[in-house]
C-alpha positions in Angstrom: -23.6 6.0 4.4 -20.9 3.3 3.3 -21.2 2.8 -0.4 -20.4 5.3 -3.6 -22.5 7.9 -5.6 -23.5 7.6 -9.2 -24.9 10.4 -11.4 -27.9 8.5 -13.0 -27.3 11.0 -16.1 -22.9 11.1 -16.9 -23.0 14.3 -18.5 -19.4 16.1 -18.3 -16.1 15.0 -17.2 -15.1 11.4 -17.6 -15.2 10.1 -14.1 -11.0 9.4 -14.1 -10.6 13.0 -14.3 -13.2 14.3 -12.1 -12.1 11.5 -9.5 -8.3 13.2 -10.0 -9.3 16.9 -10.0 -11.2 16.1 -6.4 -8.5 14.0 -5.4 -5.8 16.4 -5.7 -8.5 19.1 -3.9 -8.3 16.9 -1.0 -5.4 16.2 -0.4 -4.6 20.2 -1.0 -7.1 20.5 1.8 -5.7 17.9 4.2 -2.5 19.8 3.6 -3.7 22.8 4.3 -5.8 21.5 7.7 -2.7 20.2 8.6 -3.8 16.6 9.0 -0.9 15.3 6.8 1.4 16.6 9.6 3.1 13.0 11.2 2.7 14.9 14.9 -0.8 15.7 14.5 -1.7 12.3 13.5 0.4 9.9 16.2 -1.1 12.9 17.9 -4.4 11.7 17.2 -3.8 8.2 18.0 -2.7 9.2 21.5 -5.5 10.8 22.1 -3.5 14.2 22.0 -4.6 16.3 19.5 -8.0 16.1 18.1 -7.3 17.9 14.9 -7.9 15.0 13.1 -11.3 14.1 14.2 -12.2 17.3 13.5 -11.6 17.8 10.2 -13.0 14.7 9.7 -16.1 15.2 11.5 -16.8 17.8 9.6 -16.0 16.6 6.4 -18.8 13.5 7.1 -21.1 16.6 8.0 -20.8 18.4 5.2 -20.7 15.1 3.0 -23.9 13.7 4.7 -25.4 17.2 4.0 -24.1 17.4 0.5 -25.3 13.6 -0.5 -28.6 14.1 0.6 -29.2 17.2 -0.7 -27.9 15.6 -4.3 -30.2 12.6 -3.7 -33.1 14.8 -3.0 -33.7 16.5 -6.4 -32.6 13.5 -7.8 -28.8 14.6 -9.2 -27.5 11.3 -7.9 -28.4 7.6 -6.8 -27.1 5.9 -3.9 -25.6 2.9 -4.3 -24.8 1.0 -1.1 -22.3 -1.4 -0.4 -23.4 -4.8 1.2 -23.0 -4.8 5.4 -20.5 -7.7 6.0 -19.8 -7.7 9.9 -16.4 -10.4 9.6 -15.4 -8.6 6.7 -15.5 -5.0 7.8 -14.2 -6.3 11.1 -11.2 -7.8 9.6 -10.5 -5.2 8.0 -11.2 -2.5 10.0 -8.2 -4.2 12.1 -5.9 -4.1 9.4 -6.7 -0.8 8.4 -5.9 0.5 11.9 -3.0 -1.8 12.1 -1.7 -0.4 9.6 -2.5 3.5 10.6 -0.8 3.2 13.9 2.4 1.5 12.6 2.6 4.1 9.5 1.3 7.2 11.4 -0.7 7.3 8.0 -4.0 6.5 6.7 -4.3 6.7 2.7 -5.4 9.8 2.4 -2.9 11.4 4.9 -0.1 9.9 3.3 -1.0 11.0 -0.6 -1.0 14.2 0.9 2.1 13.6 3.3 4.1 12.6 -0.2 2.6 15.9 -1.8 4.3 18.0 1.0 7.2 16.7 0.7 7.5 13.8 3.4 9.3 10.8 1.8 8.8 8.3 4.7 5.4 8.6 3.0 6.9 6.6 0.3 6.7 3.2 2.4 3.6 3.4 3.1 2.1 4.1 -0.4 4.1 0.9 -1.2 2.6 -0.9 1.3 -0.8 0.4 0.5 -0.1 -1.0 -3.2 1.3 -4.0 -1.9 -2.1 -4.7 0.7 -4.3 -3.7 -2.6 -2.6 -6.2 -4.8 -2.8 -8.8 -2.0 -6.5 -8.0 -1.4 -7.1 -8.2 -5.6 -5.2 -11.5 -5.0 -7.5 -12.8 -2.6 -10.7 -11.7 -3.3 -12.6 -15.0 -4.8 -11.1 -16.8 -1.0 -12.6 -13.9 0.7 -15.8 -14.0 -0.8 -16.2 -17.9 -0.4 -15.2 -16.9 3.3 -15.1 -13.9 4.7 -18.5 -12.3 3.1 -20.5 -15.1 4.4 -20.3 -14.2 8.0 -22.5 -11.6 9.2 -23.7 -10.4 5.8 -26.9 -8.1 6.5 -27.3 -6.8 2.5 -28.2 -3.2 1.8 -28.6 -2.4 5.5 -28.0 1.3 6.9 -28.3 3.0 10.7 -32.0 4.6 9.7 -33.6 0.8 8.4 -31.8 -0.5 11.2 -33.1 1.6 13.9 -36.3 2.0 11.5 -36.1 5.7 11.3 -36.9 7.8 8.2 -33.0 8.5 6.5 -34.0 12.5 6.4 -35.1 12.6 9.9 -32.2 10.5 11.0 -29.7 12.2 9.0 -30.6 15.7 10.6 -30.6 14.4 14.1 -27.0 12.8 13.2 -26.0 16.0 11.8 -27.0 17.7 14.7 -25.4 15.1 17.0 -22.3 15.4 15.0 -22.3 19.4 15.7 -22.3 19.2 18.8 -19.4 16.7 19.4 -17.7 19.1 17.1 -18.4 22.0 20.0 -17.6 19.6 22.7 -14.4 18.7 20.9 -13.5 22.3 20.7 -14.7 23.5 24.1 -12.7 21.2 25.9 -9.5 20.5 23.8 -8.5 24.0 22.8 -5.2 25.0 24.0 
């Protein structure tokens, strides 16, 4: 479910400081699941260790579950980001570009730094450096970019025309059982 959550009643934190008390809880966690670790992720991209996609698969499970849930009795409101085909695309590209040069993805290196690792420096420069860039060029890539392949609002359920709750428990339970595959057949 691409897109962000909004609390349709703020009441609490300010959203700066709840967005940094569960940013430093990831990356604590990533730390911990030893997905910062440079091995385990060049690991990952050599379709070596699968730690990675674990923890990630996971995560999305438990996310998924959580979201719903929330939406449900109505503690939050989805708010979807549009489906842009070139522009995911494109950057989907650079994204993974970037991952396999760096041995890093944002989160992984946040944490990396937080450990310790200073070759996590470079790429949290480069990550500022690609955000500025993309701030730069924004207005060209919406006259551009956001034209091709833009679908709106669109989701796997509307798309396959399948309930979301329905869908989202099969997904789960598709998701669950990749996890036990993953496991069965990549433990050591």
């Amino acid at each position: 479910m691409p897109g962000s959550v909004e609390s349709p009643k703020s009441k609490g934190l300010h959203p700066l400081v709840s967005g940094l008390v569960f940013g430093l809880a990831f990356g604590f966690l990533l730390q911990k699941g030893g997905v910062a670790k440079f091995h385990v992720l060049v690991g990952v991209l050599l379709l070596e260790d699968f730690t990675v996609i674990k923890v990630m698969l996971t995560a999305v499970i438990v996310g998924m579950a959580g979201v719903l849930t929330m939406r449900r009795l109505g503690w939050v409101e989805l708010k979807l980001k549009p489906t842009r085909y070139a522009s995911q695309v494109v950057g989907g590209l650079i994204f993974g570009a970037g991952f396999a040069l760096a041995g890093y993805c944002p989160g992984t290196g946040a944490a990396a730094l937080g450990q310790g690792n200073l070759d996590a420096l470079a790429v949290i420069a480069g990550m500022l450096a690609g955000s500025y860039l993309f701030a730069e060029m924004s207005a060209w890539i919406g006259r551009t970019l956001h034209r091709f392949g833009d679908r709106g609002e669109l989701t796997l359920p509307q798309l396959l025309r399948v309930p979301l709750y329905p869908f989202a428990a099969g997904f789960g339970l598709l998701l669950v059982l990749v996890l036990i595959l993953l496991h069965r057949f990549t433990s050591r």
